[in-house]
N, C-alpha and C positions, 0 to 999 in steps of 0.2 A: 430257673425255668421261666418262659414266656406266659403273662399273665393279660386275660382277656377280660371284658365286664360283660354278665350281660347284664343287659338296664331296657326295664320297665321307667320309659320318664314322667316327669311331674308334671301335671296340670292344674289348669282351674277347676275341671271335674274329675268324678274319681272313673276314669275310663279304661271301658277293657278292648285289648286289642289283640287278642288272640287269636287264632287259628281264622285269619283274613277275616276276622270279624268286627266291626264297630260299632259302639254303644255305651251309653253313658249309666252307670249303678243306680237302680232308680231306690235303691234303700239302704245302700252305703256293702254290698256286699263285693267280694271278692273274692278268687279264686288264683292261684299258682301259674302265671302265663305257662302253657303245654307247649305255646312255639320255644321261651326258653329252656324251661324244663330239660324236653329232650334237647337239644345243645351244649349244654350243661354237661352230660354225658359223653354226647360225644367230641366235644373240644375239650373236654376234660383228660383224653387218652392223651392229648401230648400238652394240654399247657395248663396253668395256672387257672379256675376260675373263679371270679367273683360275681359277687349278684346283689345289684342295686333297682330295688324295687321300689320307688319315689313314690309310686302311687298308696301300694298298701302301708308303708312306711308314713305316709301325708307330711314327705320332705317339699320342702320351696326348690322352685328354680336353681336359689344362691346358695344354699344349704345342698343342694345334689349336686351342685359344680363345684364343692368347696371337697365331697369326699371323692370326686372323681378325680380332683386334683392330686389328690395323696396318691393315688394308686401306681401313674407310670405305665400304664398300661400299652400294649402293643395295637390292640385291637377293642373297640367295643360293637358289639353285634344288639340293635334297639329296636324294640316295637314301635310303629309308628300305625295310623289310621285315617278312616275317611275323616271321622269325630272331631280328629285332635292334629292332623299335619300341618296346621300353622303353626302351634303351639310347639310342639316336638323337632320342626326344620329351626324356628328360632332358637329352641337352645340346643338341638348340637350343633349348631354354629358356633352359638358360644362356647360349647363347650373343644371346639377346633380353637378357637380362637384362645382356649386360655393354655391348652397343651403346646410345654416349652421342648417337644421332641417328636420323630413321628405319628400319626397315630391316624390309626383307619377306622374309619365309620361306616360301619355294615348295617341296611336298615332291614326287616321284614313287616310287610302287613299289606290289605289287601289294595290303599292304594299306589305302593309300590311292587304292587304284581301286574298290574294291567295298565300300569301308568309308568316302566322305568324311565323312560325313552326322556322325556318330562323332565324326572325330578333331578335323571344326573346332569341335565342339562340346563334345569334353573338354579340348582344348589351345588356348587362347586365344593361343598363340607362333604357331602354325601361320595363316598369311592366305591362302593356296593351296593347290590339288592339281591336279598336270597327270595327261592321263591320253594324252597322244599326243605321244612325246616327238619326232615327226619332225616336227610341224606348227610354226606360228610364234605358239603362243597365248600364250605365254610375254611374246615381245615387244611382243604386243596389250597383255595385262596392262599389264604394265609401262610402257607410253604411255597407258593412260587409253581405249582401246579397246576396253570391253568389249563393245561389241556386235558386233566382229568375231571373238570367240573362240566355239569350236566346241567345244574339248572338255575341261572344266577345272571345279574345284568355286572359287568364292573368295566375301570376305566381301563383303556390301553392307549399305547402311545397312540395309536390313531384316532383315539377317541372312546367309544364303548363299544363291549360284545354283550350280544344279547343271547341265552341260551336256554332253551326249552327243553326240559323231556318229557315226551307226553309218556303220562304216568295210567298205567295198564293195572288191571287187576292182577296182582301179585301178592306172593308174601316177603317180607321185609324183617328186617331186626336192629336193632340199635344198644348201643353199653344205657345202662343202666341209672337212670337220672339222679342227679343229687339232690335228693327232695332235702337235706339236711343244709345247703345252702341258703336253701327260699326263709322268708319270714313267715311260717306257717301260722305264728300263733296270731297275727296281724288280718289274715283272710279272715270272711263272712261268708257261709253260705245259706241263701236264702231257703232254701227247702233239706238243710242238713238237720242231721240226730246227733252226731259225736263231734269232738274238738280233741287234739288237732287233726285237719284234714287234708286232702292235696289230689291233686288231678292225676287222673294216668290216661292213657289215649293208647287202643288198639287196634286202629283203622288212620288214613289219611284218606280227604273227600269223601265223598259218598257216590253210592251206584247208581243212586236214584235223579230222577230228573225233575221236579222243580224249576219253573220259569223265573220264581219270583227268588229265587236263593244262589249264595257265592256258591256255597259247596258241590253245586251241580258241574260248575265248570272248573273242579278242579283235578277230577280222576278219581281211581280208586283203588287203592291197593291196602291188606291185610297185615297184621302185623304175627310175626311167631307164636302160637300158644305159650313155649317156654320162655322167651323171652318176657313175653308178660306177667309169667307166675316166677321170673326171675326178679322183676318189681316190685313183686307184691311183695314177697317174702320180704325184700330188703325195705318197703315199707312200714310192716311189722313191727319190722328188727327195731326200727327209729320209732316204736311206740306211736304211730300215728294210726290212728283210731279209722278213720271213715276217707273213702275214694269216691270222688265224682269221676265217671268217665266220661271224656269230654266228646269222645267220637258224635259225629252227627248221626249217626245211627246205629246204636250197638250191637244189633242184631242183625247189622247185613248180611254177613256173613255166618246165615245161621246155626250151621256146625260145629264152628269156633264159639259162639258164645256158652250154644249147647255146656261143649264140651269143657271150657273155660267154667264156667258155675257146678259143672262134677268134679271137676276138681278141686275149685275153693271150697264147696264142702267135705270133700273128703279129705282134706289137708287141714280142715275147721283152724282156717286163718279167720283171728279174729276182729275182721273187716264189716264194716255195715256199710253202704256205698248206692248213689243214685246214678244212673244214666238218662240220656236220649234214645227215644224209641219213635218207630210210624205203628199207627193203628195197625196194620192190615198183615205185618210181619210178625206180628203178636199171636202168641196161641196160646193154650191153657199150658202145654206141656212145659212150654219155654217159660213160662213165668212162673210154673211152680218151681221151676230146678234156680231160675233168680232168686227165688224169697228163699230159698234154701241155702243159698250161696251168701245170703247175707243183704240183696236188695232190699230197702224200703220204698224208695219213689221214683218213678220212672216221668219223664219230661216227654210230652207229645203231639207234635204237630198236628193241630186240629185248622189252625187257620182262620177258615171262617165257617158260619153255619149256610152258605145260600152254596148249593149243589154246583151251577152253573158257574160262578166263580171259581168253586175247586177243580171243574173240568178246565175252565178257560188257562189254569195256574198251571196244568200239568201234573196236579196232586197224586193223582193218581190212585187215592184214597175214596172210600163213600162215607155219606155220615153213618150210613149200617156199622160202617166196619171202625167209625169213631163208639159207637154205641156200642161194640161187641165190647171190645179193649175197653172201655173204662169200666163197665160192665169184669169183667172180669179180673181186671186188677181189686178192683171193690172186693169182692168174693174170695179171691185168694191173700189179701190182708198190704196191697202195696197202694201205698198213696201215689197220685195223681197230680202233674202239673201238667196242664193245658196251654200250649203255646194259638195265640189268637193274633192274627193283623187285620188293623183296621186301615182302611184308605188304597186298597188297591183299586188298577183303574178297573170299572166296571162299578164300583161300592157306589151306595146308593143309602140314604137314609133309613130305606126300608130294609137292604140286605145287613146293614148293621146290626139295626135289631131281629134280629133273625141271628146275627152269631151271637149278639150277649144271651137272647134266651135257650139258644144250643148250651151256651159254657153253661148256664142253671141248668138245662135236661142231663149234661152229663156229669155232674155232680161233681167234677174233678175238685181233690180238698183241696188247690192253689190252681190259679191262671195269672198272664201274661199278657197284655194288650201290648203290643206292638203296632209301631204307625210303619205303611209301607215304604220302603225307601228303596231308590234304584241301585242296589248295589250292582257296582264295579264287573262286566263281563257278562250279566245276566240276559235274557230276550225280554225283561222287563224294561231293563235300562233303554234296550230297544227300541222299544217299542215307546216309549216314555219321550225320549228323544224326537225318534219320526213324529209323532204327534206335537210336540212343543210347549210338554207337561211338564217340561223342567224348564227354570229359568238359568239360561248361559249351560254350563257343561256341569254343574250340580257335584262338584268333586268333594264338598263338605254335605256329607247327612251323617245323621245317627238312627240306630236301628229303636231308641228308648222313645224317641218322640218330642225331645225338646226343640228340634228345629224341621218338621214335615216340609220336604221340598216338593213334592208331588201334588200337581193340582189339575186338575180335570174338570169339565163344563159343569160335570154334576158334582163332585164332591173336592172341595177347597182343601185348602189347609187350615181353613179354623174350624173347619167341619171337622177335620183328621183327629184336632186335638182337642176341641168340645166331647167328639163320642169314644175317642179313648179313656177321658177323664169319666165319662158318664159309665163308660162300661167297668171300669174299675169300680165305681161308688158301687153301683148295682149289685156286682157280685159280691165284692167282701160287706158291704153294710147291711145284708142279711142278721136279721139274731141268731139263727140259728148257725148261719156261716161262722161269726163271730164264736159265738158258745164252741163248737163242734174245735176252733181253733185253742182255742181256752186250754180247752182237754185236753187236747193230741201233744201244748207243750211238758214235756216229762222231765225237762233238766234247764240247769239255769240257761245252759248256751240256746235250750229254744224258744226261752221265753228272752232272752236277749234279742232271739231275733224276729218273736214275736214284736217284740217293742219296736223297733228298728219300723218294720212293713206298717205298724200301726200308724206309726208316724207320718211315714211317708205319704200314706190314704189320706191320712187326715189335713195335710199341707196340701197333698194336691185338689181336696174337698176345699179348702178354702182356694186354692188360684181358679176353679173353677167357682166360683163363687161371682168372683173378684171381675172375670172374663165376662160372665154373664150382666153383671150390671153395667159395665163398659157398655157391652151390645145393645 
């Protein structure tokens, strides 16, 4: 049988490129790419696959092309990103360059979704771009099927086709992923309870509209309730303990999650597992039938604390209805990660401090400072542009903040990353933040990864140290 790779590749940092997102581990954790994942599954009905993940594996360049070499493979399908597509075009080059037979290189990530046109016409290694990693176009491709593919850029004698399906609120289903493939015992999750763990995803895009986010311009469609408790179970089955769901909003579709968490408890699968949540989709009901179902911590865009910014964003959210939700995840017994960016245009020294002392009013037990970055398709990117907030066409950022390309008359980029560093010390260098973290770790894996996040604070407590005396 015909054998395909998918490959997560190597870099300098440890980078996640999943679900069109870019960003670099800011404390060494990791999670099961969901774009391979499902692929996995479904190229898995007619061929061989394998799964080379450089990144959680912390292979080199020479050492990833040394076991890709062994394999022979027909096809490899690779995450690539805004973070990392220098790094990732150089070696599958190379790695074109050392295959003694045919061999096609399929890329997916977000800047080969709004950028094909580009990349297959600077990189001649490059013969694909998928742009819908749940569908089966992959497998068309690759039988010779192109006129059954919907949504994919690839070559033809004339040159390339470019193919869009605008993706409608729908339900959807897919064969059943190989989480038994991945290197599970290798992931880190920063706000996880149990080991080993793995992603599952039961939505692509989101409904919601966000100026400042990919997933707004991607569509939205639902995945099967049985397909997804067809997951689970064979999760189970492979002894793997805890599920993050990667979906950008778990509970869009709120029927399905409803009903999704009555059935995980009534089938008492013995899963513990966190998602992604918006404040305002949140109610008591919904998040007592989660904690029941096996939720501990729910991730939730908060953003920033200045009102006027969340309007200007498109949030769509109030801080009322951030105060409700954390507010009542507190009371119902599920921890709280707070997602927060800093440096969008409009921010302001003073709206800054105004979102750190929000992340202290809502108490959330972990936050996220995120620097803003124009990703790929947005009316930020827009908007960023028209104005000539970015320098040149800004095809490399990352969403962690090691490199802030956005710069405005009032807030710079060393502004971006003085008051991200500042807002992290702020929040976790509390004693009692500190203490309350102490407690909450209950097994080694969370003081593993208490240590891990300690660290991290502590490193970037001294680069801001280091910055400040520069200045």
């Amino acid at each position: 049988m015909k054998r395909v790779l998918l490959l997560n590749p190597p870099g300098d940092k440890l980078y996640l490129r999943d679900m069109y997102c870019s960003s670099v581990s800011k404390a060494n954790y990791s999670w099961p790419p969901i774009d391979l994942l499902i692929q996995s599954g479904i190229i898995g009905r007619s061929r061989d696959v394998d799964v080379l993940d450089a990144q959680a594996e912390g292979l080199s360049a020479r050492q990833s092309r040394e076991k890709i070499r062994k394999g022979r493979y027909e096809a490899i399908l690779f995450l690539t990103s805004t973070a990392s597509w220098r790094q990732d075009f150089a070696f599958i080059q190379k790695v074109k360059e050392d295959a003694k037979f045919p061999l096609l290189l399929i890329g997916n990530g977000d800047i080969l979704l709004y950028e094909p046109e580009r990349f297959l016409r600077d990189f001649p290694c490059l013969d694909a771009a998928m742009f819908d990693y749940t569908n089966s176009d992959v497998v068309h491709y690759l039988d010779g099927e192109t006129d059954k593919i919907r949504s994919m850029a690839f070559r033809t004698a004339a040159g390339m086709e470019i193919r869009r399906e605008k993706i409608l609120p729908r339900e959807f289903a897919y064969p059943v992923p190989h989480h038994e493939k991945f290197p599970l015992r290798k992931y880190l999750l920063a706000h996880g309870k149990r080991f080993p763990f793995t992603t599952v995803q039961m939505s692509f895009g989101c409904p919601f509209r966000c100026s400042f986010c990919i997933a707004a311009t991607l569509g939205y469609k639902y995945r099967a309730l049985d397909n997804v408790l067809d997951e689970l179970r064979r999760v189970v089955s492979l002894r793997i303990k805890e599920v993050f769901f990667s979906d950008f909003t778990f509970e869009a579709k709120r029927k399905n999650a409803m009903e999704l968490c009555r059935r995980m408890a009534e089938e008492k699968l013995d899963l513990s597992w966190t998602c992604s949540s918006r404040a305002n989709t949140l109610d008591r009901e919904l998040l007592i039938r989660m904690k029941r179902a096996g939720c501990h911590t729910i991730l939730i865009g908060v953003e920033s604390g200045n009102a006027s910014l969340l309007k200007q964003y498109s949030k769509g959210v109030t801080k009322d209805d951030m105060r409700r939700a954390f507010s009542q995840c507190r009371e119902i017994g599920i921890r709280t990660l707070g997602h927060f960016i800093i440096g969008l245009p409009g921010e302001t020294e003073f709206t800054v401090q105004e979102t750190i002392r929000f992340s202290k009013e809502l108490d959330c037990d972990l936050a996220s400072f995120n620097i803003a970055v124009p990703a790929l398709g947005t009316p930020l990117r827009d908007q960023a542009l028209k104005n000539r907030w970015l320098h040149g066409d800004a095809l490399e950022f990352d969403a962690s903040g090691s490199f802030p390309v956005i710069e405005t008359p009032d807030f710079s980029k060393a502004h971006a990353l003085f008051w991200q560093r500042r807002a992290i010390q702020e929040f976790y260098s509390r004693p009692t933040r500190l203490a309350r973290h102490a407690l909450a770790a209950g097994s080694l894996y969370q003081w593993r990864i208490l240590i891990r996040n300690g660290w991290a604070l502590f490193r970037d407590f001294l680069r801001n140290r280091i910055s400040r005396r520069r200045n």
